[in-house]
C-alpha positions as CSV (number, residue, x, y, z in Angstrom):
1,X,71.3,135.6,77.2
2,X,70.3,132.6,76.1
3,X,68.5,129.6,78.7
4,X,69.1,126.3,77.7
5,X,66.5,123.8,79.5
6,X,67.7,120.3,81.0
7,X,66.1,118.5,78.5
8,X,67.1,120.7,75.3
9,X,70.8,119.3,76.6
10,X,69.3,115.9,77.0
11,X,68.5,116.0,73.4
12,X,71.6,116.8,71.9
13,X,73.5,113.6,70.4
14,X,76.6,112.5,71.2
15,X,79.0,110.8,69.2
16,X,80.3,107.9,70.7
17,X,83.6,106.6,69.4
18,X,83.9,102.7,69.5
19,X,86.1,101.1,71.7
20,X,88.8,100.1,68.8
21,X,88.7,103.9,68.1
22,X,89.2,105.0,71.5
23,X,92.0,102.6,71.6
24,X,93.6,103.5,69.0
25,X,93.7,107.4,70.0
26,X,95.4,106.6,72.9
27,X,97.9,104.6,71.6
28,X,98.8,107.5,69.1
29,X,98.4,109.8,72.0
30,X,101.0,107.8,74.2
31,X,103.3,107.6,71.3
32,X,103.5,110.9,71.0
33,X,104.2,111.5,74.3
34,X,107.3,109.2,74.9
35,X,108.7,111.6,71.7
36,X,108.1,114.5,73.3
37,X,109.5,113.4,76.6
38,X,112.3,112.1,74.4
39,X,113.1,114.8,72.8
40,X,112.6,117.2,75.8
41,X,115.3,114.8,78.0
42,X,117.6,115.4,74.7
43,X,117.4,119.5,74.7
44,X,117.8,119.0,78.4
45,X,121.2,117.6,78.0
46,X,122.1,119.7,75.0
47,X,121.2,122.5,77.2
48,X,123.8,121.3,79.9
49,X,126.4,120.4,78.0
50,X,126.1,124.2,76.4
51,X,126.3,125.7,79.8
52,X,129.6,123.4,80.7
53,X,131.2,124.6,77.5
54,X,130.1,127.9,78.0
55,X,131.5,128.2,81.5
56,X,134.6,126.3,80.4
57,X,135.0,129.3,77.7
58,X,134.6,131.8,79.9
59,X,136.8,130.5,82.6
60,X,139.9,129.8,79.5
61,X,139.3,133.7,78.6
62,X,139.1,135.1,82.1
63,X,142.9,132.9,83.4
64,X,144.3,133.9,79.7
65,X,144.4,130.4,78.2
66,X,142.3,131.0,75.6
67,X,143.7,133.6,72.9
68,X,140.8,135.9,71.8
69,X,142.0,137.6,68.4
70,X,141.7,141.7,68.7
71,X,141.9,141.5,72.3
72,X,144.6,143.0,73.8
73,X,147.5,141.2,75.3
């Protein structure tokens, strides 16, 4: 295994990004983020209006309201 010594890891540059860099990162970053909570909120929705319709379908089949071709009568 291989020691690394305090100041070997001292030694090692770091970039260093400048302020208007940084900046801009997290702008991007933040962006990117209201889409995805955007989009996530929309699937969320789509996904409950799925369920509703779903349940809706079910419950028209089940009381005999809903014709279902093939089944029998």
């Amino acid at each position: 295994m291989v020691k690394l010594r305090g100041e070997d890891v001292r030694a090692v540059p770091l970039p260093v990004a400048s302020l208007h860099t940084q900046t801009a990162v997290v702008l991007q970053v933040n962006a990117a983020r209201r889409k995805t909570d955007e989009l996530s909120s929309a699937i969320g929705r789509q996904l409950d209006l799925l369920r509703e319709r779903r349940h809706a379908l079910v419950t028209a089949a089940v009381t005999g309201q809903l014709e279902i071709p093939g089944a029998a009568t």
